[in-house]
C-alpha positions, -999 to +999 in steps of 0.1 A: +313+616-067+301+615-104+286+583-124+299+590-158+292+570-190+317+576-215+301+572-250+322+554-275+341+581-289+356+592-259+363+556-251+383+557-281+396+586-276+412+575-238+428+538-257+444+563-279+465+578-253+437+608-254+450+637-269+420+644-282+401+647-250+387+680-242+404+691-206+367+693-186+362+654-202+398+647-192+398+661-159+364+645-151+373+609-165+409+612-149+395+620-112+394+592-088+364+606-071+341+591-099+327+560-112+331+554-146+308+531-168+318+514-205+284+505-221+275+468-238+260+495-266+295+512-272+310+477-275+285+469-297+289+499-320+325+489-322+320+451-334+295+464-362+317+492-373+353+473-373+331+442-388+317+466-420+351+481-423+343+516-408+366+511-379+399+497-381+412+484-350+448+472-335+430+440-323+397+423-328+369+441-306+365+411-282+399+416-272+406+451-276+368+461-260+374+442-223+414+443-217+414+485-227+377+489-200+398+470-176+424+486-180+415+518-175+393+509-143+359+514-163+328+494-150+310+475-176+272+481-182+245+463-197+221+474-219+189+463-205+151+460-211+144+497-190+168+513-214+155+496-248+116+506-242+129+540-224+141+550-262+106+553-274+103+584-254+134+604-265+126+628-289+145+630-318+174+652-309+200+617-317+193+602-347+223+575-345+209+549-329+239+540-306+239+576-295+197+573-285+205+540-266+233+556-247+215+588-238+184+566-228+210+545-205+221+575-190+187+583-180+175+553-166+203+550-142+216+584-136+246+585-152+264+618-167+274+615-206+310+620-212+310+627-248+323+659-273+296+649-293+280+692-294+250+682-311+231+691-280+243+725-287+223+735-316+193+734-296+182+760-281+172+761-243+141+779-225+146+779-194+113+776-175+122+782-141+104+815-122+128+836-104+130+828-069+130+859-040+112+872-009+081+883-019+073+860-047+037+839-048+038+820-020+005+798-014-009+799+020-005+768+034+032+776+024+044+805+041+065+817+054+079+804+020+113+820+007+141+838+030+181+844+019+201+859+040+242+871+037+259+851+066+296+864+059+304+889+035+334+894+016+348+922+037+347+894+067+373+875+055+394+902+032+432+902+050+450+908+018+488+911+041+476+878+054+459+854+027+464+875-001+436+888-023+410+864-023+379+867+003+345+851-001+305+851+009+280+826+018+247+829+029+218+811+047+184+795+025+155+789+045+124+778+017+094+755+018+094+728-005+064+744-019+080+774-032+088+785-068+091+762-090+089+728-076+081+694-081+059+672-059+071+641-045+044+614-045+042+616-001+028+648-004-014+642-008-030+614+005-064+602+004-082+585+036-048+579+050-031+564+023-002+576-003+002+563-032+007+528-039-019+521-010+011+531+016-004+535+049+006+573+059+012+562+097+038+534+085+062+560+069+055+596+083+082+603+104+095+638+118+127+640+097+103+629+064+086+601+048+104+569+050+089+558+013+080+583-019+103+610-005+118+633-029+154+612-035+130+585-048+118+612-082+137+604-113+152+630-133+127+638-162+143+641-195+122+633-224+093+647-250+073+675-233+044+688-246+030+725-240-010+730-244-011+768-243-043+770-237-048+811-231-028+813-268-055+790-282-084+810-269-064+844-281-060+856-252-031+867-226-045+851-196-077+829-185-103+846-166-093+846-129-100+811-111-111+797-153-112+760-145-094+742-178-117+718-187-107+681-206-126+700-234-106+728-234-070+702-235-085+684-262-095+714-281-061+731-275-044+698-285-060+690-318-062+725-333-016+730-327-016+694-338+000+682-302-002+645-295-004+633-258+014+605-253+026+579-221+057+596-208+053+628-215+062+656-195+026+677-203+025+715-199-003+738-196+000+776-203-027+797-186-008+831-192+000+838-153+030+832-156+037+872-166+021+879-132+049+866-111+057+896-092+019+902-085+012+875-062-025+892-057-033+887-092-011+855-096-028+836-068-063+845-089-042+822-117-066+799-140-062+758-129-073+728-141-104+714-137-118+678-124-120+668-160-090+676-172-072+658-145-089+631-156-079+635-192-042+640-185-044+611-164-061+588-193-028+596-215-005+582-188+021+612-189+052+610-166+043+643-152+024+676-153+025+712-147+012+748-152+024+786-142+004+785-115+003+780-079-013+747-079-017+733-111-055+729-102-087+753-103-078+765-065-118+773-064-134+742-079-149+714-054-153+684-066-193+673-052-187+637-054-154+637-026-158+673-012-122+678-020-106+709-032-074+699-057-088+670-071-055+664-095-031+666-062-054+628-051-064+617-080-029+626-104-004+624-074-018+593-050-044+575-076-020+573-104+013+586-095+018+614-119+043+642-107+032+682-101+050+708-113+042+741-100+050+778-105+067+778-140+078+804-165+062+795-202+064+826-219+092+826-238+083+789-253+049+802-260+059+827-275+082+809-298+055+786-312+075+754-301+047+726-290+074+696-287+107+698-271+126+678-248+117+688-215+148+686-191+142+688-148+165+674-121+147+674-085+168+674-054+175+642-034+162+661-003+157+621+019+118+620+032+109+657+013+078+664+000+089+678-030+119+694-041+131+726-064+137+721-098+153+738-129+132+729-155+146+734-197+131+729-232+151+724-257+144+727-293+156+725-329+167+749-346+189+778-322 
């Protein structure tokens, strides 16, 4: 089942007897399998247009608006307070601002756009993701890591004299959370015992997962991402092996590409080992993040983090005052619960000198996880 939000145009579209409709909106909308929303914003847009004389209607809105949702079995939605401030961190890929309030809606509560609105399609997409396979990077206290196996194969099923020409293949996945590219969930580090929150690790650690901070609870992530390439910045192609990125170094990176850190945003730091993902010798040498620069990315109060590396972190540095190794995994993850992504591919955006984008990644609701695959995008202007 599907939460769709049909944006005002296809609402208008479906009162017209919706010829218009594009088949995959039609088929989607017309499936009883989903749930489908009519936002307060849409009937907002509506009143102000047919008020202003931009929109002539066969009724007045406050007729036409509530009998046609009804009618058609649509849910109404509010537009509320999470999905007003949540605007503030799209970047600027809407310019309407009906269309920014419905995308920010969306976003907030997980629904699906219906709209043939193909804006989104002038932007172009890097997709950040590292190729997943037996073999790749694994870190040590993730192994055995990544195994796919063929379970039936196509010539296990082919009877063409009795089920005609069609056969099919399915295998089995057997992966750690912690491999490729990943997201963790906020149960994965704790400190003396306690997750994030001050959640007491013995009142939620169960064998089938973690009955709180699982990887179902992680919100999509769709809004301004920065990149800090730092190895680009100090004209190089990679940091010296085990280089511990320093709050320094972020600050220095930031100011001379003219990046701005701000709350919400997804922040990404280039080291240049990316390129090294079919080493894992050389990758699991990868350049981190130090103590300090946890401590800056935490002071900016992003939504998330991440790095093409294993860990995010300097996987050599100690911190003296705790003894810990992976200071960001306590103090980002448990301190101030700030997501980890792990293992990502930023050479292509690197490359193409894009420092703002918006940064697209959906985890898995695996229930109790500790963190979850994901397939993170950037997209930018101008494809």
């Amino acid at each position: 089942m599907m939460k769709l939000l049909v944006d005002t145009c296809t609402f208008l579209w479906i009162v017209g007897g919706g010829r218009e409709l594009p088949p995959r909106i039609r088929d989607l909308y017309l499936s009883e399998d989903n749930e489908v929303y009519l936002s307060a914003v849409s009937a907002w847009e509506i009143a102000v247009k047919h008020a202003t004389g931009r929109m002539p209607l066969p009724e007045l809105p406050q007729r036409l608006v509530p009998t046609e949702r009804d009618r058609r079995g649509m849910t109404s939605l509010p537009f509320d307070e999470e999905s007003a401030l949540h605007v503030s961190r799209l970047p600027v890929l809407h310019r309407d601002p009906f269309d920014r309030m419905l995308v920010s809606q969306a976003i907030v509560h997980g629904l699906a756009i219906l709209t043939p609105d193909r804006l989104i399609m002038q932007y172009r997409v890097f997709d950040l993701e590292q190729t997943r396979f037996a073999g790749m990077p694994i870190h040590p206290a993730h192994r055995p890591g990544y195994f796919y196996a063929l379970h039936r194969r196509h010539r296990d099923s082919y009877r063409p004299r009795q089920h005609g020409p069609r056969s099919g293949a399915s295998g089995v996945l057997t992966m750690m959370e912690h491999s490729g590219t990943h997201m963790d969930a906020l149960c994965h580090q704790a400190c003396d015992m306690r997750l994030h929150g001050d959640i007491a690790v013995e009142d939620v650690e169960r064998s089938d997962g973690f009955a709180a901070l699982g990887a179902e609870t992680m919100r999509p992530l769709l809004g301004r991402g920065v990149l800090l390439d730092v190895a680009g910045w100090k004209q190089v192609d990679a940091l010296p092996v085990h280089y511990a990125i320093t709050a320094g170094d972020l600050e220095g990176c930031a100011r001379a590409t003219g990046v701005e850190v701000k709350p919400g945003d997804v922040l990404l730091v280039r080291t240049g080992y990316g390129s090294w993902w079919t080493d894992e010798a050389t990758y699991l040498n990868a350049a981190g993040v130090s103590k300090s620069g946890n401590r800056w990315a935490a002071e900016r109060r992003v939504a998330a983090v991440g790095a093409d590396n294993m860990a995010w972190d300097s996987m050599q540095e100690r911190d003296p005052e705790t003894n810990m190794m992976l200071f960001g995994h306590a103090h980002l993850l448990v301190t101030h619960g700030i997501h980890i992504i792990e293992n990502l591919n930023l050479e292509g955006l690197a490359l193409s000198g894009h420092r703002e984008f918006c940064f697209v990644g959906i985890p898995l609701k695996f229930r109790g996880a500790t963190g979850s695959p994901i397939r993170p995008l950037a997209l930018v202007e101008g494809a």
